[in-house]
C-alpha positions in Angstrom: -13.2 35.8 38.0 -11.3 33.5 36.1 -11.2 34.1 32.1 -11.8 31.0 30.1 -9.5 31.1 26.9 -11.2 31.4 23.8 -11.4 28.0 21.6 -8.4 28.6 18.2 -11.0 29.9 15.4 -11.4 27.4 13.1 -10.4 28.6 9.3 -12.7 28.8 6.1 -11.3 25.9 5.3 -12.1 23.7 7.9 -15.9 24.6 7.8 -16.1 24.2 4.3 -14.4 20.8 5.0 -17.0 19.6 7.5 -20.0 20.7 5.6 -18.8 18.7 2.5 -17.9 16.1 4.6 -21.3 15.7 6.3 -23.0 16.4 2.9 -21.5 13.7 0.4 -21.6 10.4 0.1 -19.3 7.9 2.2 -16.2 5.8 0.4 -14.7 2.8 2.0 -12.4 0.9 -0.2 -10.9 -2.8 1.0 -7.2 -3.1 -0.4 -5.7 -6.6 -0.4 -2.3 -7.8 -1.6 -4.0 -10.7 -3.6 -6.8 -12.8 -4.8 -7.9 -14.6 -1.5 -6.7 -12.5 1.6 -10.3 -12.0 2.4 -11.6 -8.5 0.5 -14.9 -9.5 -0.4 -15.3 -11.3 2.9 -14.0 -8.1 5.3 -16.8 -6.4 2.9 -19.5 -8.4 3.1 -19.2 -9.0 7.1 -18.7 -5.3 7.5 -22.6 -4.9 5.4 -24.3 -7.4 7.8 -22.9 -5.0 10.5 -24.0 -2.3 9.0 -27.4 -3.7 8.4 -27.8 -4.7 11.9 -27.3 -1.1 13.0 -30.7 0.0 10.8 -28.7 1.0 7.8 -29.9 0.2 4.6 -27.5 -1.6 2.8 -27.9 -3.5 -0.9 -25.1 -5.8 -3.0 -24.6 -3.9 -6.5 -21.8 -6.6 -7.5 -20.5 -9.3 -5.6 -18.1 -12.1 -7.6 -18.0 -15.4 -5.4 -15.4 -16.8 -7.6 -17.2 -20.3 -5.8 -15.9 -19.9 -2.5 -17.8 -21.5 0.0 -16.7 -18.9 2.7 -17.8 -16.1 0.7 -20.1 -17.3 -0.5 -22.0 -17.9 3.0 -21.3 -14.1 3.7 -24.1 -12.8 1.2 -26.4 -14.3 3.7 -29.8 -12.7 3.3 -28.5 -9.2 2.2 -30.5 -7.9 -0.8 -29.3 -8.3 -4.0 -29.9 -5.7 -7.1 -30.6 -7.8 -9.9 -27.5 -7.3 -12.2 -27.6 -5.7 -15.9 -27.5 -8.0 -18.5 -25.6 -7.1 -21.9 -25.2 -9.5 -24.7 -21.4 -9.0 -26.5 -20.7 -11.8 -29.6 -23.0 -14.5 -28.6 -22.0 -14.0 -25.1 -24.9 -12.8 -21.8 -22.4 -10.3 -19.8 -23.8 -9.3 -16.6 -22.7 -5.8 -14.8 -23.5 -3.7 -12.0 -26.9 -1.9 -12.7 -26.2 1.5 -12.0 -29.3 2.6 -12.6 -31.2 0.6 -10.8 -29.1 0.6 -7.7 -30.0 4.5 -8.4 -33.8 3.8 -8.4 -33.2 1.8 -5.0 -31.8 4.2 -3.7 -30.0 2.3 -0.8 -27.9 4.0 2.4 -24.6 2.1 0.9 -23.9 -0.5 -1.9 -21.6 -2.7 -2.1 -19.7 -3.2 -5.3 -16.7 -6.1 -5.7 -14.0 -5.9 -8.7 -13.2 -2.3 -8.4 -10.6 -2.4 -11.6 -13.0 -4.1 -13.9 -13.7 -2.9 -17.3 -17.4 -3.0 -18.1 -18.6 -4.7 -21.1 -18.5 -2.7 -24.4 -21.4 -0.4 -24.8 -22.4 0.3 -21.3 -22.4 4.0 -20.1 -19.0 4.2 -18.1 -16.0 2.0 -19.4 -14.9 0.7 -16.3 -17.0 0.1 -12.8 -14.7 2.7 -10.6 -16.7 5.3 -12.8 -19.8 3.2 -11.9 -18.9 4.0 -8.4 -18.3 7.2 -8.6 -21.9 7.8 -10.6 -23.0 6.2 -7.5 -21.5 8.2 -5.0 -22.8 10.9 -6.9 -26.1 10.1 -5.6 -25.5 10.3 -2.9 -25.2 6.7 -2.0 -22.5 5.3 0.1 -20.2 2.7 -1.5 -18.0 -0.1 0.1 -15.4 -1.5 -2.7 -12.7 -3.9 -2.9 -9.4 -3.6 -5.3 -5.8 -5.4 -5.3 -3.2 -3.6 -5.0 -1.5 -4.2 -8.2 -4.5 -2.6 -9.8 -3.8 0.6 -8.4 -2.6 3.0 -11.7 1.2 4.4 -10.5 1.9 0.7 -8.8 1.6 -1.2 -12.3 5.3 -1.0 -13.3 6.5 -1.6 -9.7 4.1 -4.7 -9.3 5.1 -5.8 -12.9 8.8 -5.8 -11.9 8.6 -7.6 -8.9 6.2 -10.5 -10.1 6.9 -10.2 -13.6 3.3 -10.1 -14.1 1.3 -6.8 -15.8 -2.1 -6.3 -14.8 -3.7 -4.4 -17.8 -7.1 -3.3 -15.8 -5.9 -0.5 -13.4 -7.1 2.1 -11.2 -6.0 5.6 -11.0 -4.5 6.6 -7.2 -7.2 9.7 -7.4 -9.9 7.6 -6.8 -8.3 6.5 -3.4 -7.9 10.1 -2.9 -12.0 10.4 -2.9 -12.1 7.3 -0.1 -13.0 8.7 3.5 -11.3 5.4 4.6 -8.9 3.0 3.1 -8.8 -0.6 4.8 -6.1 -3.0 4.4 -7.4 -6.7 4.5 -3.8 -8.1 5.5 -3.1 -11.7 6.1 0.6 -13.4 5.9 2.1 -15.0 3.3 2.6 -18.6 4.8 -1.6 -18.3 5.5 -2.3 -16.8 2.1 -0.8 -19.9 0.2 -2.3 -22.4 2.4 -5.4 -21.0 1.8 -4.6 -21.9 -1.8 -3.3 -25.2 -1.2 -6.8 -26.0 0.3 -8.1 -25.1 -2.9 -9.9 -21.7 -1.1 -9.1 -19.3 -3.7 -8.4 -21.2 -7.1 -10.0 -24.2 -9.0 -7.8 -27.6 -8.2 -6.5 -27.1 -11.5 -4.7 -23.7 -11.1 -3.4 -24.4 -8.1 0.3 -25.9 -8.9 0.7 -22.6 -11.3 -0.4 -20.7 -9.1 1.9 -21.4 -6.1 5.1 -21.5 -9.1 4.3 -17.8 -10.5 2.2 -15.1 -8.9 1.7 -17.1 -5.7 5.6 -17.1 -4.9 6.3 -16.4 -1.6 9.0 -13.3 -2.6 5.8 -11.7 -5.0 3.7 -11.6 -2.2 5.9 -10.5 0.4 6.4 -7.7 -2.2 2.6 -7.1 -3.1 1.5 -7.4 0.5 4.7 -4.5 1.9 3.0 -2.2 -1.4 -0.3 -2.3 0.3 0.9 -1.7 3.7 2.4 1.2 2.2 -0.6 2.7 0.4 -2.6 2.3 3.6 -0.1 4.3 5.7 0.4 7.0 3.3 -3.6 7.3 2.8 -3.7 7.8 6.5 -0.8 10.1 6.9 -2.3 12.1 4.3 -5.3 12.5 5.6 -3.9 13.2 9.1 -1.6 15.7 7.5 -5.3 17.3 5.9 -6.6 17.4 9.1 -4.3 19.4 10.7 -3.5 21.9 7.7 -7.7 22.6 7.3 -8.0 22.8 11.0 -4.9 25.0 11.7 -3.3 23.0 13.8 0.6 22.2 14.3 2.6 19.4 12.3 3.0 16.4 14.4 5.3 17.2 17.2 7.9 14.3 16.5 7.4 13.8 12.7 9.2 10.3 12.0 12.0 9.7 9.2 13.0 6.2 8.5 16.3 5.9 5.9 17.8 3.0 4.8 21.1 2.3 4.6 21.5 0.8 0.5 24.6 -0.8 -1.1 25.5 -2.6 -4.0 25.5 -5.9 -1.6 23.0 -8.3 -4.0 21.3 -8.9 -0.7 20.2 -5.8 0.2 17.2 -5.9 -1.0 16.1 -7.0 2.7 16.9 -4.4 4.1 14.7 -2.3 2.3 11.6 -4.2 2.0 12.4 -3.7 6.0 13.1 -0.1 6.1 9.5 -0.2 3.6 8.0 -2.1 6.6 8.8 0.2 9.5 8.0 3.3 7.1 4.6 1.5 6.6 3.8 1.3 10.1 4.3 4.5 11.0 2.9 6.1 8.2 6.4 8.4 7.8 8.3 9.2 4.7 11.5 7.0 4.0 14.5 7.1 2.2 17.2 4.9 0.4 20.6 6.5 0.9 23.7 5.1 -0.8 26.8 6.6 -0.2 29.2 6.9 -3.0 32.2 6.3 -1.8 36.2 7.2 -4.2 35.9 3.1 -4.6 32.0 3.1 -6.0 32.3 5.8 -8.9 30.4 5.2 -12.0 34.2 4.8 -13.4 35.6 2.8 -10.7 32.3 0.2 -9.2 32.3 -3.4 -10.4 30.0 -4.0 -13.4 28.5 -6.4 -11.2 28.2 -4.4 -8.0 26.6 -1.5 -10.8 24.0 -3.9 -11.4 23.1 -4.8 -8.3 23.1 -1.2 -6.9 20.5 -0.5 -10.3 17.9 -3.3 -8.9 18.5 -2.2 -5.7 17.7 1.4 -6.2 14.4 0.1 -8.4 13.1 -2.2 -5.3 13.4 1.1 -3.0 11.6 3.0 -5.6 8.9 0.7 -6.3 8.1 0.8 -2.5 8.0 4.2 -2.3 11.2 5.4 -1.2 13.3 9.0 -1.9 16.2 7.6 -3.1 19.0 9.6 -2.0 22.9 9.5 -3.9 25.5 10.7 -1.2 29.0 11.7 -2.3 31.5 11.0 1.3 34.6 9.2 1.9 34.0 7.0 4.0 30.1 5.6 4.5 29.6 6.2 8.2 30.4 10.0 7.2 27.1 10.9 4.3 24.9 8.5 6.3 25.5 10.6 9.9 25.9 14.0 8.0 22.1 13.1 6.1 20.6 11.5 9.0 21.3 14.5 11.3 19.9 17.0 8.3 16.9 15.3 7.9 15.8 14.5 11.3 16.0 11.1 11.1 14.6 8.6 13.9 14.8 5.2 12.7 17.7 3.3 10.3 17.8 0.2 9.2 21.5 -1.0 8.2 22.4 -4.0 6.8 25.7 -5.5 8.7 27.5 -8.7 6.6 29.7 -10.8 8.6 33.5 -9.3 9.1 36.5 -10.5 11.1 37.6 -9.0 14.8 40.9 -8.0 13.2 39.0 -6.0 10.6 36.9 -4.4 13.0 39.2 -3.4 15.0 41.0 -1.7 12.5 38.9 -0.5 10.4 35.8 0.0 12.7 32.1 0.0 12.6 30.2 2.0 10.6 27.3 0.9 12.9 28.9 2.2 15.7 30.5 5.4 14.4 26.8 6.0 13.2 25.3 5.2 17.1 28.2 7.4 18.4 26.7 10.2 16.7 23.4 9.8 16.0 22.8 8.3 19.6 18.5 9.3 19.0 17.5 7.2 16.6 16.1 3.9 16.8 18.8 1.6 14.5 17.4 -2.3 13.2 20.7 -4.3 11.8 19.4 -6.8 8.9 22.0 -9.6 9.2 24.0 -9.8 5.4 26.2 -12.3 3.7 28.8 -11.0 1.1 30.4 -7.3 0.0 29.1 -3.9 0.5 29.1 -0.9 2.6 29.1 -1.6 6.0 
């Protein structure tokens, strides 16, 4: 008679897991790498659905900001009237806590996740609102930028040059069960704001000259890419730990090959790209060559290895300082130590006769790292090739 193997017994852990799991309260948070890419939208679409499935489903806070689109999307769900606080001569309205509470709804929805809450009110800022909520026991849907987000406030302030002062701290996206990015491309993101979708006629010129630029939002929209992946890596990695299960089979490493070339910076908001797809840790790894020593490297190549190193950090990358002779040698010595399956090098336009005498470190790399997928970002200039 044929013996059926017994099903792995699942760990402490794991049913401890799925009973807080199937007792608390649900989180779904909408990230977005700007004002406009269609949060509250992907929010409020996702509610009728909801609704139309028999669940109970109220707006705590929704902010229009006027646009029409939006605007249409409240439809006929049921609004809890909002809490009115007078501050300095001013009528302040806020998320009712209490008598979303009373109501007592299957989920609520609740816009402007990073705003502080007028002065006076029981919880200084509305995440803590949510989280009083979720206490409960009532499901909350939630929208945030990605330059509210707590760790991300000195990246996003370096690469836009703007600070945002009301943040978020990254636990609270540790509490979500699902993080969803609501991702739409630059080119459509500023025509929307040409059209006059997201601002007021009147902002719109200042708009598209400062925070609007196309190289901040190619930035801000590769950030939330990157906390999306991670979230669900993380949560994979969780999964597997809780349940006892094995790491992924093929885990994936992405590095990026970084120089002191001023146009680098592509090739990492690439290599943060690829990383972001696949959800996989990435590094940044210059090779420090007799030629590039802190006594020997060209103030200005210094420089430009300094903003270089702070772009790769501010997506998320280890940044890893190699000591070799030659480039091709640290970048195949780490790539074969760490297991890595995909580099992105950046290649600047030489001569035949150079090639052929001094080589490739492309293809010395290739020759002996023949495994991993390689992506060459065209360069112009000097660097390590």
């Amino acid at each position: 008679m044929p013996v059926t193997p017994a099903a792995p017994r699942r760990s402490p852990d794991a049913i401890l897991a799925e009973l807080q799991q199937a007792a608390r309260a649900r989180l779904r948070v909408y990230i977005g790498a700007a004002p406009g890419v269609g949060k509250t939208y992907s929010m409020l679409q996702d509610a009728h659905g909801l609704r139309a499935k028999g669940v109970d489903v109220v707006i705590g806070f929704v902010e229009t900001y006027g646009r029409a689109d939006t605007e249409a999307q409240v439809g006929d769900l049921e609004v809890v009237p909002r809490r009115t606080v007078a501050y300095r001569g001013v009528t302040l309205e806020e998320l009712d806590v209490d008598a979303v509470i009373a109501r007592h709804p299957a989920v609520c929805v609740v816009d402007e996740l990073a705003h502080t809450n007028a002065p006076g009110s029981a919880r200084a800022k509305r995440y803590e609102d949510v989280l009083a909520l979720l206490d409960a026991g009532i499901g909350v849907m939630t929208a945030v930028n990605i330059q509210h987000l707590e760790t991300l406030n000195d990246a996003v302030a370096r690469a836009t040059g703007v600070r945002v002062r009301e943040t978020v701290p990254d636990t609270f996206l540790e509490r979500a069960d699902e993080v969803v990015n609501v991702d739409v491309t630059v080119g459509e993101l500023r025509t929307r704001l040409r059209e006059g979708r997201i601002y007021r006629p009147e902002k719109i010129e200042h708009a598209l000259s400062n925070f609007f630029r196309k190289g901040n939002l190619s930035t801000l929209r590769e950030l939330a890419l990157r906390v999306v992946a991670d979230d669900v890596g993380g949560k994979a990695a969780d999964y597997r730990a809780r349940e006892g299960l094995a790491p992924a089979v093929i885990p994936e490493r992405v590095m990026v090959c970084m120089s002191s070339n001023p146009e680098a910076p592509r090739v990492v908001r690439t290599g943060a790209r690829i990383a972001g797809r696949l959800g996989s840790r990435w590094y940044a790894v210059y090779v420090e060559t007799p030629s590039e020593t802190p006594d020997t490297i060209k103030a200005r190549d210094a420089e430009a290895l300094q903003q270089n190193i702070r772009l790769a950090e501010s997506l998320g990358a280890t940044v890893v300082r190699v000591h070799a002779a030659k480039p091709a040698e640290g970048l195949i010595a780490f790539a074969q130590r760490e297991g890595v399956t995909h580099v992105v090098f950046g290649q600047t336009a030489r001569s035949r006769w150079e090639l052929l005498w001094r080589g490739s470190t492309l293809d010395r790399f290739l020759e002996a790292v023949p495994d991993a997928t390689v992506q060459v970002v065209p360069l112009n200039g000097h660097g390590q090739h």
